[in-house]
C-alpha positions in Angstrom: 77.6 -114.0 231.3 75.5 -117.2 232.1 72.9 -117.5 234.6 71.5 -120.8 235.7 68.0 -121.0 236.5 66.5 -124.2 238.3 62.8 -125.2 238.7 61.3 -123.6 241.6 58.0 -121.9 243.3 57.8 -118.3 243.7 56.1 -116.2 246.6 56.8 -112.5 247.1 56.4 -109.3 246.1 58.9 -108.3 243.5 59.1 -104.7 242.5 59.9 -103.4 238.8 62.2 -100.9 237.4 60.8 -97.4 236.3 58.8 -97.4 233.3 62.0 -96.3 230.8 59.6 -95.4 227.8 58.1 -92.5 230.6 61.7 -92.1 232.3 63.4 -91.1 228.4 59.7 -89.2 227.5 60.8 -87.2 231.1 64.6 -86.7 230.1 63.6 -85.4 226.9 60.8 -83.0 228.5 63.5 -82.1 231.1 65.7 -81.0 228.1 63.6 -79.1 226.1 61.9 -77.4 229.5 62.5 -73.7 230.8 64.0 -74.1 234.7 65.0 -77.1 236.7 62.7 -80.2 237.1 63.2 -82.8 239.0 62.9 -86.5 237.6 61.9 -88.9 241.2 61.8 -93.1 240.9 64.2 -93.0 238.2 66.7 -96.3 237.9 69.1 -96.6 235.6 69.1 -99.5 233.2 71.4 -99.1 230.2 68.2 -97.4 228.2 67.7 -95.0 230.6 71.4 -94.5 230.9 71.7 -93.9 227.5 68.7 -91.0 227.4 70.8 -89.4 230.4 73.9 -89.1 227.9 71.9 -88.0 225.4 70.3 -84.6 226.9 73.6 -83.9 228.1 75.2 -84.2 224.9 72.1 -81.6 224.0 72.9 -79.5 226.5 71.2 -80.1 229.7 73.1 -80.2 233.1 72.3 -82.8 235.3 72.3 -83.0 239.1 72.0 -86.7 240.6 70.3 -85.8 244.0 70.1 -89.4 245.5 70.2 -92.9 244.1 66.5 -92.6 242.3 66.3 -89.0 242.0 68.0 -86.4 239.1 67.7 -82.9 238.5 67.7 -81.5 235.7 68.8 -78.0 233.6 67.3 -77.7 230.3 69.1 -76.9 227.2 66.7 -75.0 225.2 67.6 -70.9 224.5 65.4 -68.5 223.1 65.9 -65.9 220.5 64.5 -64.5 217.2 65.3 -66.1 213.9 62.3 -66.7 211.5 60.3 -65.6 214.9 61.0 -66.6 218.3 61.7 -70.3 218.6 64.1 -72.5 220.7 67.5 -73.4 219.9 69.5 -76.2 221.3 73.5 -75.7 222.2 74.7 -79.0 222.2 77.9 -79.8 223.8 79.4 -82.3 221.4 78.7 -82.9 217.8 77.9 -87.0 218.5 75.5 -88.7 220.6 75.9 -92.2 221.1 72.3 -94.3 221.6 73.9 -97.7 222.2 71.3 -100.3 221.4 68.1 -98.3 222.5 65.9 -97.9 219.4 63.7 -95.2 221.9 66.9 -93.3 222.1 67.9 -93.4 218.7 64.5 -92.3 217.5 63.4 -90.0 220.1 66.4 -87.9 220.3 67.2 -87.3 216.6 64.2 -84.8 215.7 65.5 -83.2 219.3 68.9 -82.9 217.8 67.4 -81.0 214.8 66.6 -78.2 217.1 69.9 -77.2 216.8 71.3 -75.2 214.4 74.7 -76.6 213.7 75.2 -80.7 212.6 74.7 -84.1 215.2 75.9 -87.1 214.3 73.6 -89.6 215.9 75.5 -93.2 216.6 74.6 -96.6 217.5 75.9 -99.8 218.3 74.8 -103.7 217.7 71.5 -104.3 216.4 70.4 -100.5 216.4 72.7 -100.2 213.4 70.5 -102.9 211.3 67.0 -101.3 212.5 64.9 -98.5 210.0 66.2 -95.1 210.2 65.0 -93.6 207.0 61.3 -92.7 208.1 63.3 -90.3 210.3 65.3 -88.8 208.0 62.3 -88.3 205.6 60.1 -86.2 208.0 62.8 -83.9 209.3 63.5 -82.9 205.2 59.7 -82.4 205.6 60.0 -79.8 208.3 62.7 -77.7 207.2 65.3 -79.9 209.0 69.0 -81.6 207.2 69.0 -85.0 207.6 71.1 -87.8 206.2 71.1 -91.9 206.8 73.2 -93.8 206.0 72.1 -96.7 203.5 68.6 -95.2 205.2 70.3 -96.8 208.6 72.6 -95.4 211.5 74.4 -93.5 211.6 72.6 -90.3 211.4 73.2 -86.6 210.7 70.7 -84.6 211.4 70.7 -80.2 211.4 68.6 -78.0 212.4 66.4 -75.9 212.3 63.5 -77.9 212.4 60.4 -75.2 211.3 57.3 -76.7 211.4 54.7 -76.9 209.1 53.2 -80.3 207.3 54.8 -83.6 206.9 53.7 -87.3 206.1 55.2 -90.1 208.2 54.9 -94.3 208.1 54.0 -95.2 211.5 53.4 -99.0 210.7 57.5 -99.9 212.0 57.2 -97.5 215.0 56.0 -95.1 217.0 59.5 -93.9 218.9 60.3 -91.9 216.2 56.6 -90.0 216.1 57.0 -89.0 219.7 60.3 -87.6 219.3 58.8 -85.3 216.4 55.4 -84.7 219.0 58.1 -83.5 221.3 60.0 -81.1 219.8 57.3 -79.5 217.2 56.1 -77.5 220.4 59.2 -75.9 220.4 59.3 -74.9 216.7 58.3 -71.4 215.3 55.4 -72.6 213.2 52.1 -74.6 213.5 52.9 -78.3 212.5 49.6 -80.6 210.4 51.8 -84.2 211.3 49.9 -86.7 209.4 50.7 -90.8 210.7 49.9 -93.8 208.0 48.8 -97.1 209.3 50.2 -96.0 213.4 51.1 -98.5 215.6 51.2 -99.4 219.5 48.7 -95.8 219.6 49.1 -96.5 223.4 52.4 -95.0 223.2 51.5 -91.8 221.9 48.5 -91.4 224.6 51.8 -91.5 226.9 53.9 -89.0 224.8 50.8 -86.6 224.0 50.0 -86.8 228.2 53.5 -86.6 228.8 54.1 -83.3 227.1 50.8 -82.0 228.6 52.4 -82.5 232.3 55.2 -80.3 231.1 53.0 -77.2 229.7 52.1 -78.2 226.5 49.1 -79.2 224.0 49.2 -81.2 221.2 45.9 -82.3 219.4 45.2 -85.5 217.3 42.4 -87.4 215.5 42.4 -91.1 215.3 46.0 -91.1 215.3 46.3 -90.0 211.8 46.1 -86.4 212.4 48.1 -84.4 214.7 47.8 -80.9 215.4 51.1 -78.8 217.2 50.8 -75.0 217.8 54.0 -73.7 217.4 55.8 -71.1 219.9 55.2 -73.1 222.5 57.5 -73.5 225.6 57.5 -76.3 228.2 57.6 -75.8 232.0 59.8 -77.4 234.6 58.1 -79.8 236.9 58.6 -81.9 239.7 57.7 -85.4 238.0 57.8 -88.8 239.2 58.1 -91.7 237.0 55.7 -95.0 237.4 56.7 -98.4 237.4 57.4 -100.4 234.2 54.3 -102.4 232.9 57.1 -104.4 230.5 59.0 -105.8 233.6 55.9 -106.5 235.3 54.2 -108.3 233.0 57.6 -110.9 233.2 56.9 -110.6 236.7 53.6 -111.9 236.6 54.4 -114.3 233.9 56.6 -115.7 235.9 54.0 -115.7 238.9 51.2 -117.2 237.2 53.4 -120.1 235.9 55.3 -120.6 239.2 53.4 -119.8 242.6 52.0 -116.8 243.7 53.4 -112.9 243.4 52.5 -109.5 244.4 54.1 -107.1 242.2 53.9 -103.4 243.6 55.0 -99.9 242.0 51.9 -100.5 239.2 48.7 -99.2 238.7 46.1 -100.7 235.7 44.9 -97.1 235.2 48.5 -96.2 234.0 48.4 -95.5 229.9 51.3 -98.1 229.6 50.5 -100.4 226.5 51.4 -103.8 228.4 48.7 -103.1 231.3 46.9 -105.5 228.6 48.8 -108.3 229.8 46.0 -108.8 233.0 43.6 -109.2 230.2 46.4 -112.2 228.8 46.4 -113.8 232.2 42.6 -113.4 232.9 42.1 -115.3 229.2 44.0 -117.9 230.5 42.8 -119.0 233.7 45.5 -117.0 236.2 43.8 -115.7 239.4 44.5 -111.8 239.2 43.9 -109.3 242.0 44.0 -105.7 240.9 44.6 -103.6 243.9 45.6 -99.4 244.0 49.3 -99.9 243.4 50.2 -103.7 242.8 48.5 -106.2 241.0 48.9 -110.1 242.5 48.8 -113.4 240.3 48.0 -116.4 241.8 49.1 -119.6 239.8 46.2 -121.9 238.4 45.8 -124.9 235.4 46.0 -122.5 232.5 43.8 -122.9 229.5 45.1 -121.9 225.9 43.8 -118.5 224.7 44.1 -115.8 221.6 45.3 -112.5 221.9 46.0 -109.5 219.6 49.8 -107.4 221.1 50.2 -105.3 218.1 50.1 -102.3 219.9 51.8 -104.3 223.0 54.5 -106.2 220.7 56.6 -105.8 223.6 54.5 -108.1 225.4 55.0 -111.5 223.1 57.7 -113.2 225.6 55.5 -113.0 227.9 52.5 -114.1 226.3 54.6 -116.9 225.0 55.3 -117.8 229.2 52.0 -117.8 229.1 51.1 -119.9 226.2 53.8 -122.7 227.2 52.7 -123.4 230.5 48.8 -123.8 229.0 47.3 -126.8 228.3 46.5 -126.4 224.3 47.7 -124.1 221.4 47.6 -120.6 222.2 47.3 -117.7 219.0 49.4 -114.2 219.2 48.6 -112.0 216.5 50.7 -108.9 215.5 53.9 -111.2 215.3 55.5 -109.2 212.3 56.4 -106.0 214.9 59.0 -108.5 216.4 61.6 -108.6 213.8 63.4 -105.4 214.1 63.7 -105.7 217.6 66.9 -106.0 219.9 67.1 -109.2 217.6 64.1 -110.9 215.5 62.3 -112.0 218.4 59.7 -114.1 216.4 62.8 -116.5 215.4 64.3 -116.2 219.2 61.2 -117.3 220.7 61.2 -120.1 218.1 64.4 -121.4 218.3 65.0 -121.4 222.1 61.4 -122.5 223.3 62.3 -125.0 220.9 65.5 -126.2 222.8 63.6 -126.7 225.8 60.5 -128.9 224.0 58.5 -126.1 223.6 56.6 -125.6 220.0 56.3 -122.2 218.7 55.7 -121.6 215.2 54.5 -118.6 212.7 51.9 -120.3 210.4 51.6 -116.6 209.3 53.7 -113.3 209.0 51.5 -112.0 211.3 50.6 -114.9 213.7 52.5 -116.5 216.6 51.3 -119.6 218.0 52.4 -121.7 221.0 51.7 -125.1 222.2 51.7 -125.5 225.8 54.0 -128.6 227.4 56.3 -129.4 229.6 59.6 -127.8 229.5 62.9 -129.3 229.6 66.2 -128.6 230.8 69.2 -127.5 228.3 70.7 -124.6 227.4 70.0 -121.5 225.5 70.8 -117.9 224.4 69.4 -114.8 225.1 70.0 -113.3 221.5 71.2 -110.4 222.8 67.8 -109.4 224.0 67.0 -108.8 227.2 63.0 -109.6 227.0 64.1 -113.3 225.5 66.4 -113.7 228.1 63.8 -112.7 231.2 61.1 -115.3 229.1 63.7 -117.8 229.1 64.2 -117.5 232.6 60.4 -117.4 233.5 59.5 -120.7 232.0 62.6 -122.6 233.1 61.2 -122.3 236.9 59.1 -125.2 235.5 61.2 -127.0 233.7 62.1 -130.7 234.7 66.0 -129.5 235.2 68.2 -126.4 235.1 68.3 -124.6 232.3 71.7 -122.2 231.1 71.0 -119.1 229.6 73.7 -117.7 227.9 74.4 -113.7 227.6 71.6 -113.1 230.6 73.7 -110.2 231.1 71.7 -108.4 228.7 68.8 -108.2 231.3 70.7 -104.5 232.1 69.0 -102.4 229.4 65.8 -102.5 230.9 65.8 -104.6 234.2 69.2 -105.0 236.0 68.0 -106.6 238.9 65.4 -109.1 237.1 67.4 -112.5 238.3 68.1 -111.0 241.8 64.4 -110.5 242.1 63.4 -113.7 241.2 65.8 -115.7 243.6 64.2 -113.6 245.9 60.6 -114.9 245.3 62.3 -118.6 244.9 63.5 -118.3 248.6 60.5 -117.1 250.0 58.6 -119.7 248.4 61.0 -122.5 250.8 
């Protein structure tokens, strides 16, 4: 699918999606907790969609209460082998993660709760992105685990025991919180030792996460975490924030564009891409910070550095930003984008570059963009659905309509992303 999108102002107050890295934290938590919790503000993008199929391949039952609102059965029995721990009774021996890397990651040291084999599957780019960290670490902890050319698909078997393991955490940190997760649930006391960890703000969410559900995991400076074993998560009544990621395009789009409130966010929230107000304060956007919504009021923007590596999520965002300012602005942590939904670093590239843009990487690690004015054309989304919403954000101030093609892709994480911006457009008339 195409979608045409043709200069314009924005005014209004769009709203984002739930925050699916909290919304598949709480699915998994749901899963692995004793009783029935209930999951409020959760929409389904295909990500979210995809963490749904996956506790119920695990076992959970699933309850949909009203459009925004699930409840949910864990999966987890107790018994006594090698002490009490939990087992997991999955109801299928394959769970599909579609294109979500979270999924993928998060779900597989879950899977090795059981005690009899999972294939884990994937589709499009998840099928090119690392998977052999993962299997690594679950060997480590007592866990089968086999990848394919160190790729999807995945087996994994349980039982995962405990005890000490070594992981690279410079790729990612999904696959960290899925093993934070389920060590609780393990018989034995687990030393989990993380080389060189990346986007840290992540696990604040996952270690906080797990404490709303009952349990306590320790850490120092990231490279040392602590997990009593014997553990056993409670069910809550939980309800998941907005998504800093969608509305930090939001506000991108806002502070290029005209004026937006966007509401369902806090900047206390332990969200990674809350850094992007820091991105538009650097480059001249007016930002008021109120209890749940932040507004952007459009100014001249000024060229500026920033550091996203542990917000990589944040660079087509940043590079809105950096476009619309007058100078060359400088993104560091660049080499997190290329196992991405695709290599984002050469997306940005290549498609700012159709519209007149000029993005370059001078070096692995560094991303800069000269600000200018935009053209018309047309361009593709790569597949990715951040690219795509970027694409869209700078061509309201482009000097004609500009066709992106495969915008349909906004669905994993923000379905109604165009819909929301015509919105704003026609309360700017």
């Amino acid at each position: 699918m195409e979608r045409t999108v043709r200069p314009a102002l924005l005014r209004g107050a769009p709203t984002p999606p739930c925050s699916k890295s909290y919304a598949q934290r709480a699915l998994a938590l749901a899963l692995l907790a004793e009783g029935r919790t209930t999951l409020r503000n959760l929409d389904l993008c295909d990500d979210t969609r995809r963490a749904l199929d996956a506790i119920r391949t695990l076992g959970a039952r699933i309850e949909r209460l009203d459009a925004s609102t699930v409840a949910v059965e864990g999966g987890l029995r107790y018994g006594r082998l090698s002490g009490e721990r939990c087992v997991l009774r999955p109801a299928a021996d394959r769970l599909h993660a579609g294109e979500s890397g979270l999924a993928a990651r998060l779900f597989a040291p879950l899977a090795a709760l059981a005690d009899r084999p999972l294939l884990i599957e994937g589709e499009g780019t998840l099928l090119h992105r690392p998977m052999q960290t993962v299997a690594d670490a679950l060997r480590q902890l007592g866990a089968r685990a086999e990848a394919t050319d160190g790729r999807l698909p995945l087996t994994v078997c349980g039982p995962l025991r405990g005890g000490e393991a070594r992981i690279d955490g410079s790729v990612s940190s999904q696959f960290a919180t899925g093993l934070l997760l389920a060590l609780p649930c393990c018989a034995e006391e687990t030393v989990l030792r993380l080389s060189d960890a990346v986007s840290t703000p992540y696990l604040d969410m996952t270690i906080a996460a797990a404490e709303r559900f009952g349990a306590a995991i320790f850490q120092r400076d990231y490279a040392e975490f602590y997990v009593p074993g014997g553990q056993r998560y409670r069910a809550v009544d939980y309800t998941i924030e907005g998504d800093w990621s969608a509305a930090a395009m939001l506000l991108a789009a806002g502070a290029v564009a005209g004026e937006v409130t966007v509401g369902g966010i806090s900047r206390l929230s332990r969200q990674a891409d809350t850094r992007f107000c820091e991105a538009l304060a650097r480059a001249g956007a007016v930002v008021v910070d109120e209890a749940h919504a932040v507004t952007v009021v459009r100014r001249p923007l000024r060229a500026f550095e920033f550091d996203a590596t542990d917000c990589p999520d944040l660079f087509p965002a940043l590079a809105v930003l950096g476009a619309a300012a007058e100078g060359t602005t400088v993104l560091r942590g660049a080499s997190r984008l290329r196992h991405k939904e695709c290599d984002r670093g050469a997306a940005l590239r290549e498609e700012y570059g159709r519209l007149g843009i000029e993005i370059e990487m001078p070096e692995a690690d560094v991303m800069t963009v000269r600000g200018g004015a935009p053209r018309g054309g047309r361009v593709s989304a790569h597949g990715d659905h951040r690219i795509a919403m970027s694409l869209a954000a700078t061509a309201l101030r482009a000097d004609a309509p500009v066709t992106i093609e495969g915008a349909e892709c906004v669905a994993k994480s923000f379905p109604e992303f165009f819909e929301q911006l015509e919105r704003c457009t026609a309360g700017a008339k």
